[in-house]
KOLKOL-302768 format. One record per residue (C-alpha): residue in one letter; residue number from 1; x negated, y negated, z negated. Coordinates in steps of 0.02 Angstrom, whole numbers, always signed. Example, Ala and Ser with C-alpha at 12.3 -4.5 7.8 and 13.67 -1.06 7.14 Angstrom:
% KOLKOL-302768
<site r="a" k="1" xx="-615" yy="+225" zz="-390"/>
<site r="s" k="2" xx="-684" yy="+53" zz="-357"/>
END
This chain:
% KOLKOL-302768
<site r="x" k="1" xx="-5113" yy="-4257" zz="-4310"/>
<site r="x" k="2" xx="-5243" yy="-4265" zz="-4436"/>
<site r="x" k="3" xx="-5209" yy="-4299" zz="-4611"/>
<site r="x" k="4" xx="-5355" yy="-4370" zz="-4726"/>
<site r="x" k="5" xx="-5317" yy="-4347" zz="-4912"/>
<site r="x" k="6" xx="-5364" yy="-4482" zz="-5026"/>
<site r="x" k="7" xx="-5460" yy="-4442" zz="-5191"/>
<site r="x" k="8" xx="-5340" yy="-4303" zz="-5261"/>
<site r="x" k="9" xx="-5407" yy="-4197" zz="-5123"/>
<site r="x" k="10" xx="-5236" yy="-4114" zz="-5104"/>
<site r="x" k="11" xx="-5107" yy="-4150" zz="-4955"/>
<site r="x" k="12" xx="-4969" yy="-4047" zz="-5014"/>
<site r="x" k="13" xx="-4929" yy="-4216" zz="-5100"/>
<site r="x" k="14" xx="-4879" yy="-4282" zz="-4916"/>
<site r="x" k="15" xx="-4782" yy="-4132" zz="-4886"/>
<site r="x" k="16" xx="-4628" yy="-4198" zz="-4805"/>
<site r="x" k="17" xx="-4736" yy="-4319" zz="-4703"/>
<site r="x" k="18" xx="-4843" yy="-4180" zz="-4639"/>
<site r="x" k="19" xx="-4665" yy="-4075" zz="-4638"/>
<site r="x" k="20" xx="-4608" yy="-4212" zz="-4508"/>
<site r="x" k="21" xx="-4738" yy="-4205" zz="-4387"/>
<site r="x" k="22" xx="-4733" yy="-3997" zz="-4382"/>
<site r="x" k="23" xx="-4542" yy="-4001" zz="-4367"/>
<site r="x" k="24" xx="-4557" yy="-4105" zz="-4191"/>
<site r="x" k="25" xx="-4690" yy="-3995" zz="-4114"/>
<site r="x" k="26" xx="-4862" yy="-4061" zz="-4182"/>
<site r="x" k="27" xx="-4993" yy="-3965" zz="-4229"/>
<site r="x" k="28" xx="-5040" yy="-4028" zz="-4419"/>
<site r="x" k="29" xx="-5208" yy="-4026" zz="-4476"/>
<site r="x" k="30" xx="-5227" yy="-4073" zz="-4658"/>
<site r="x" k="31" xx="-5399" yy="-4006" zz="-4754"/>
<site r="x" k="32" xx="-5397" yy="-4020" zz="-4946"/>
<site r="x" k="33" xx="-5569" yy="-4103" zz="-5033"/>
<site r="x" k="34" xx="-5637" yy="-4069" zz="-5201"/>
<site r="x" k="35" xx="-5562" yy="-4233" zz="-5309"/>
<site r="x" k="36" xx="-5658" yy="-4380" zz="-5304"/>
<site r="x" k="37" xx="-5702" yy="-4492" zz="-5472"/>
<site r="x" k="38" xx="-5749" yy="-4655" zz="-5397"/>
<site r="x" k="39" xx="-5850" yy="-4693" zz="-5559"/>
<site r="x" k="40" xx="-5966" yy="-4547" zz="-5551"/>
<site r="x" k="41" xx="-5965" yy="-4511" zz="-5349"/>
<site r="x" k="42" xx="-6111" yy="-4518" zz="-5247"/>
<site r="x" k="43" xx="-6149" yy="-4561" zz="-5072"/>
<site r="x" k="44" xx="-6139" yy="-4380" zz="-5037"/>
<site r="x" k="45" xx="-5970" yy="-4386" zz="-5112"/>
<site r="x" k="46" xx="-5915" yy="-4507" zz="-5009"/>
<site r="x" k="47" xx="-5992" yy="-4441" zz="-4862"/>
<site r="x" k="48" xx="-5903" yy="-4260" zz="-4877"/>
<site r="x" k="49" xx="-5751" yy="-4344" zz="-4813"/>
<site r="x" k="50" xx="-5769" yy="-4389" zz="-4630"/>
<site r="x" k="51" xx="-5886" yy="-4235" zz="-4619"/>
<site r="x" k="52" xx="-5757" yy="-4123" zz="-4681"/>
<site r="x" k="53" xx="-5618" yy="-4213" zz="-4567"/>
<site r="x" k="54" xx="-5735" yy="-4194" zz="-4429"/>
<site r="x" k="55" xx="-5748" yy="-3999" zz="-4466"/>
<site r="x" k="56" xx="-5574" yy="-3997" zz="-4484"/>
<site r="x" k="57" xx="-5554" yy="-4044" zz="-4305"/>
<site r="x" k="58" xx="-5694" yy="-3906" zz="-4225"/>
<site r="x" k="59" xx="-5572" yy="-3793" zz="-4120"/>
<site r="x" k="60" xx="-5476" yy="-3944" zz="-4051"/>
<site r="x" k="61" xx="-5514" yy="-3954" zz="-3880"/>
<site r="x" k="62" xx="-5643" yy="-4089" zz="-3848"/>
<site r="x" k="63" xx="-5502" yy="-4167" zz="-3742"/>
<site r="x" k="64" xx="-5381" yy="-4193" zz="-3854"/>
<site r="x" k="65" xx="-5300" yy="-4349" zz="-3924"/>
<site r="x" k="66" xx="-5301" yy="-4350" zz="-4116"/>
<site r="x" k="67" xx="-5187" yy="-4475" zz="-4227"/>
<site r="x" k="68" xx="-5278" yy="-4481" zz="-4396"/>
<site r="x" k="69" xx="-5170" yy="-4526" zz="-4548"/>
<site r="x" k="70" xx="-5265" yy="-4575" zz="-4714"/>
<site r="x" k="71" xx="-5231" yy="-4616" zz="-4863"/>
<site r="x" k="72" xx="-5358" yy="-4732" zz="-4980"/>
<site r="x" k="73" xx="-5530" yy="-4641" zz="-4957"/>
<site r="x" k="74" xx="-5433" yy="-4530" zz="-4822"/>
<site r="x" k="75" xx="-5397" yy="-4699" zz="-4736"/>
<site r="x" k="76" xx="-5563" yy="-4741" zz="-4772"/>
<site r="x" k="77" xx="-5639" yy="-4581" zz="-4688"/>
<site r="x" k="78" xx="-5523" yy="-4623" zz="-4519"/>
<site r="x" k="79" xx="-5586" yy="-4765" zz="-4507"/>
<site r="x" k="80" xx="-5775" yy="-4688" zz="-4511"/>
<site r="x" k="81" xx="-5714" yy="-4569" zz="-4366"/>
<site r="x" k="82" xx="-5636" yy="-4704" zz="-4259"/>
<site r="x" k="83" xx="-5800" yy="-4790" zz="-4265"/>
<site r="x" k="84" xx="-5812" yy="-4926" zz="-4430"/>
<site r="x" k="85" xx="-5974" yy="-4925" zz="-4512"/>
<site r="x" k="86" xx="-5959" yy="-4944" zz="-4688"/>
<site r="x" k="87" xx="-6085" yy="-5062" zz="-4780"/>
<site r="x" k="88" xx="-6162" yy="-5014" zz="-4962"/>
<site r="x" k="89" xx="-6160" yy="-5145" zz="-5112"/>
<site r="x" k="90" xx="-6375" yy="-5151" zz="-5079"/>
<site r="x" k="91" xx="-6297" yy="-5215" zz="-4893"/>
<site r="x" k="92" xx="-6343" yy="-5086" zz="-4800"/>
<site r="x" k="93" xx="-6243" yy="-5003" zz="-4648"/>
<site r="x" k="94" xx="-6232" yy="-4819" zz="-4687"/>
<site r="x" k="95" xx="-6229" yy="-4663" zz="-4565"/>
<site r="x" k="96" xx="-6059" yy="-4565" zz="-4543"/>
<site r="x" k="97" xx="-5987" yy="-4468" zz="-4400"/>
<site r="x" k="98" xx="-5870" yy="-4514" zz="-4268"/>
<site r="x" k="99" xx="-5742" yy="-4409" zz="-4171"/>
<site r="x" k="100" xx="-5724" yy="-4480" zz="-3997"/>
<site r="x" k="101" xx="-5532" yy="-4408" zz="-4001"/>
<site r="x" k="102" xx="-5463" yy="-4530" zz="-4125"/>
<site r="x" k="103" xx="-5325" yy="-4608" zz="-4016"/>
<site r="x" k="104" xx="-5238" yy="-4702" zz="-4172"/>
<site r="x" k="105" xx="-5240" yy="-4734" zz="-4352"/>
<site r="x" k="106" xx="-5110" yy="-4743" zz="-4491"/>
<site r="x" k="107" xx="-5197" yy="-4818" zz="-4633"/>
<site r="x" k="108" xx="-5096" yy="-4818" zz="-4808"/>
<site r="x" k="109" xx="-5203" yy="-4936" zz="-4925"/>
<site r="x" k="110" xx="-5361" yy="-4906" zz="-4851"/>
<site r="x" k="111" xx="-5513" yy="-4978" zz="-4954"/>
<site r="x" k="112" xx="-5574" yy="-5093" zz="-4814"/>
<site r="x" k="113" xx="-5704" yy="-5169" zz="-4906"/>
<site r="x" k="114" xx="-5830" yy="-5081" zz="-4865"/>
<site r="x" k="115" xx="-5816" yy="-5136" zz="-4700"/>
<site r="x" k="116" xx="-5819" yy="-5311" zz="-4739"/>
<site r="x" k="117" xx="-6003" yy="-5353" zz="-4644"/>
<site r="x" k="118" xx="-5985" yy="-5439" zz="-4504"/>
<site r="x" k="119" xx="-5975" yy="-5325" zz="-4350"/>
<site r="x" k="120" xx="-5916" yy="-5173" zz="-4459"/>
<site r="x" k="121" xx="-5777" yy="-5143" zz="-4368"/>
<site r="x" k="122" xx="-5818" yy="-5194" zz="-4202"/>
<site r="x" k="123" xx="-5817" yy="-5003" zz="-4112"/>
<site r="x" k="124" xx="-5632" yy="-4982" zz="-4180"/>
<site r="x" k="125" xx="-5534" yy="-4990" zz="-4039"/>
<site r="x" k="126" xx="-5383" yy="-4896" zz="-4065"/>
<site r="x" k="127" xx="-5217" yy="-4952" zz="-4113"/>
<site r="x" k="128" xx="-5200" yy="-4977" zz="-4318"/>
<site r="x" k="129" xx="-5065" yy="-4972" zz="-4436"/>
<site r="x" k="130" xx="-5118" yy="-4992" zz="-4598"/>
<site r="x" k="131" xx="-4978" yy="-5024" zz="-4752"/>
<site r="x" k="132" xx="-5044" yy="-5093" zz="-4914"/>
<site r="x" k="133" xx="-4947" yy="-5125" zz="-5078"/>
<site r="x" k="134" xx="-4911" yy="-5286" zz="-5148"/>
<site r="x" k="135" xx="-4963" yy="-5236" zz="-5332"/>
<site r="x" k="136" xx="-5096" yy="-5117" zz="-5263"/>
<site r="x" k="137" xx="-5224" yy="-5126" zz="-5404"/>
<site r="x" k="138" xx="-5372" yy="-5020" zz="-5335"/>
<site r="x" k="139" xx="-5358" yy="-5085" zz="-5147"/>
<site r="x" k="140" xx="-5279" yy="-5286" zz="-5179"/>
<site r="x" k="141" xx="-5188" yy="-5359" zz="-5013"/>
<site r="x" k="142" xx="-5315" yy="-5477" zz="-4980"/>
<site r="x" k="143" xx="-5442" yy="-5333" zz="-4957"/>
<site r="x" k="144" xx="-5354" yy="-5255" zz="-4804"/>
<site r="x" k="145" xx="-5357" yy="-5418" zz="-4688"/>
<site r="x" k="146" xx="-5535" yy="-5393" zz="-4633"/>
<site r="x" k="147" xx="-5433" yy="-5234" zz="-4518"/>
<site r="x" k="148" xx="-5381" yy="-5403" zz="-4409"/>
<site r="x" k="149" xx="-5578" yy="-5427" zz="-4373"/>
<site r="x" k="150" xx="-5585" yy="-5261" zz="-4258"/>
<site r="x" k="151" xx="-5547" yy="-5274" zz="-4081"/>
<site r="x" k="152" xx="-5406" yy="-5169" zz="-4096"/>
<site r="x" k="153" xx="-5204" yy="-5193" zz="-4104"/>
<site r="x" k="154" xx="-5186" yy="-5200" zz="-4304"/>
<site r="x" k="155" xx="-5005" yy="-5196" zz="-4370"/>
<site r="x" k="156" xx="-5039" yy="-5250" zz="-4572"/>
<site r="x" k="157" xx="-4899" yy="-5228" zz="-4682"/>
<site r="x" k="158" xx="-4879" yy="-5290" zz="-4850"/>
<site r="x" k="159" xx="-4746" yy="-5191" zz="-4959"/>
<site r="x" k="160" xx="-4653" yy="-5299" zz="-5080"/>
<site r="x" k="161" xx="-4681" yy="-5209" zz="-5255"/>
<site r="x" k="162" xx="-4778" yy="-5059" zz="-5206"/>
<site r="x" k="163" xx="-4923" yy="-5011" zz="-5305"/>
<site r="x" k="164" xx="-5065" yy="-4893" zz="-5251"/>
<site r="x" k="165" xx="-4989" yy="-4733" zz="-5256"/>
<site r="x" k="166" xx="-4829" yy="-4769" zz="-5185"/>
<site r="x" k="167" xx="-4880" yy="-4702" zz="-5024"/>
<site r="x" k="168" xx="-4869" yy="-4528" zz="-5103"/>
<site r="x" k="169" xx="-4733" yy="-4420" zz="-5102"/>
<site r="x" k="170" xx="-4792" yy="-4324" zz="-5257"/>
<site r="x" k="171" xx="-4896" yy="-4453" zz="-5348"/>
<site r="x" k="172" xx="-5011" yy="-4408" zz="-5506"/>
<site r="x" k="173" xx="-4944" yy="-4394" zz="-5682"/>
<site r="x" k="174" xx="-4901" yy="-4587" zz="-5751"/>
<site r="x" k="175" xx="-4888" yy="-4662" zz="-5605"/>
<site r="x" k="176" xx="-4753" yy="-4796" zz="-5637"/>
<site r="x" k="177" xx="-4673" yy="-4898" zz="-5510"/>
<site r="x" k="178" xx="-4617" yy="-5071" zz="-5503"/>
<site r="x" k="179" xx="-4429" yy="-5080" zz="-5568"/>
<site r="x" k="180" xx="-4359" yy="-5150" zz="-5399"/>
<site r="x" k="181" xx="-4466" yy="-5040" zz="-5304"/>
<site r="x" k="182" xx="-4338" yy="-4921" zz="-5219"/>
<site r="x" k="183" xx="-4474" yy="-4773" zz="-5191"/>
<site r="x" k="184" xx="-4365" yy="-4662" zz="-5100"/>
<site r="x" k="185" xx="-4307" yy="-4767" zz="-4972"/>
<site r="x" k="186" xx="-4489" yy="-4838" zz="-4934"/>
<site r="x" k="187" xx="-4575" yy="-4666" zz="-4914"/>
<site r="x" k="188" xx="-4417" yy="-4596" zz="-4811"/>
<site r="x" k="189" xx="-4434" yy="-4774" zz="-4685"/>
<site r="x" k="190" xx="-4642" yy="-4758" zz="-4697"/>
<site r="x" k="191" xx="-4606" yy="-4589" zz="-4622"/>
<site r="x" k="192" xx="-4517" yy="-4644" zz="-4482"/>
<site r="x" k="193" xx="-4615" yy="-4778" zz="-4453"/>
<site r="x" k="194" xx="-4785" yy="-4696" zz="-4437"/>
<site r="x" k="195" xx="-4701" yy="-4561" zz="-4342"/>
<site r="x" k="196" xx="-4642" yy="-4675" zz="-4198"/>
<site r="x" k="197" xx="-4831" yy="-4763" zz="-4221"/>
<site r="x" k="198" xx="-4907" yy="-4615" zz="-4188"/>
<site r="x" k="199" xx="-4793" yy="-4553" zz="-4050"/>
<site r="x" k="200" xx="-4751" yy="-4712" zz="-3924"/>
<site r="x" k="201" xx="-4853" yy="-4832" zz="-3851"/>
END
């Protein structure tokens, strides 16, 4: 399993989702970026991600089946590998790699609109699950329903109350959730959920 970190750069805040995976047998890969400030990134910025996931993966035999897990500009980056080309605001396709091994993706609020172009998404062929919050502010519902456009299965789920960062088991500072948002219980039945994803089928 490959994890892709979202703009904090640092998966120990997935721990016990990682921990899940490496307590049934999986190897874990999880690299940790440099953060990312959407207002001042560049291209390059951007780009670092799928690069650095696609370094990440270098001694994994070429055979080898890899479920990629992402969340927001990790999700983003998966996406990349599996084959998406993203499209810049000048509407341009850009250039970013692709790993041949991506067998599936778990997407938790993935910021799909920069694959909104038409044909963006037609080389992703792998199965999807993607999650994205009902009060997400920096990836809104609506955003996410251009995954149903790829040629792929796509299992979309909408959580009632969740915000951006709910996905997170160790979110930043400030982060407040929804009153009747029962955090806990979500993350512990996302766990499960992308575990038997990942695994069956």
């Amino acid at each position: 399993m490959l994890f892709a970190v979202g703009g904090g750069g640092d998966p120990e805040r997935h721990r016990p989702l990682l921990d899940h995976f490496t307590a049934q047998g999986h190897q874990v890969i999880a690299p940790s970026f440099p953060r990312l400030h959407p207002q001042q990134a560049t291209w390059d910025d951007y780009l670092a991600r799928p690069l650095g996931l696609v370094e990440a993966l270098r001694d994994v035999a070429p055979d080898a089946e890899v479920a990629v897990i992402g969340h927001s500009i990790g999700a983003w980056a998966g996406l990349c590998l599996a084959g998406a080309t993203p499209w810049s605001k000048e509407g341009e396709p850009l250039d970013v790699p692709r790993d041949s091994r991506v067998s599936r993706l778990v997407l938790y609020t993935p910021p799909a609109g920069w694959f909104a172009a038409p044909g963006a998404l037609d080389a992703v062929k792998v199965p999807i699950l993607a999650y994205v919050g009902e009060l997400d502010t920096f990836v809104p519902a609506s955003e996410v329903e251009v995954l149903k456009t790829a040629p792929a299965e796509v299992d979309l789920r909408v959580v009632p109350k969740a915000g951006h960062f709910s996905f997170v088991h160790v979110p930043p500072p400030g982060m407040d959730e929804d009153p009747e948002f029962d955090r806990d219980r979500f993350l512990a039945a996302m766990v499960d959920e992308t575990y038997e994803f990942v695994t069956t089928g």
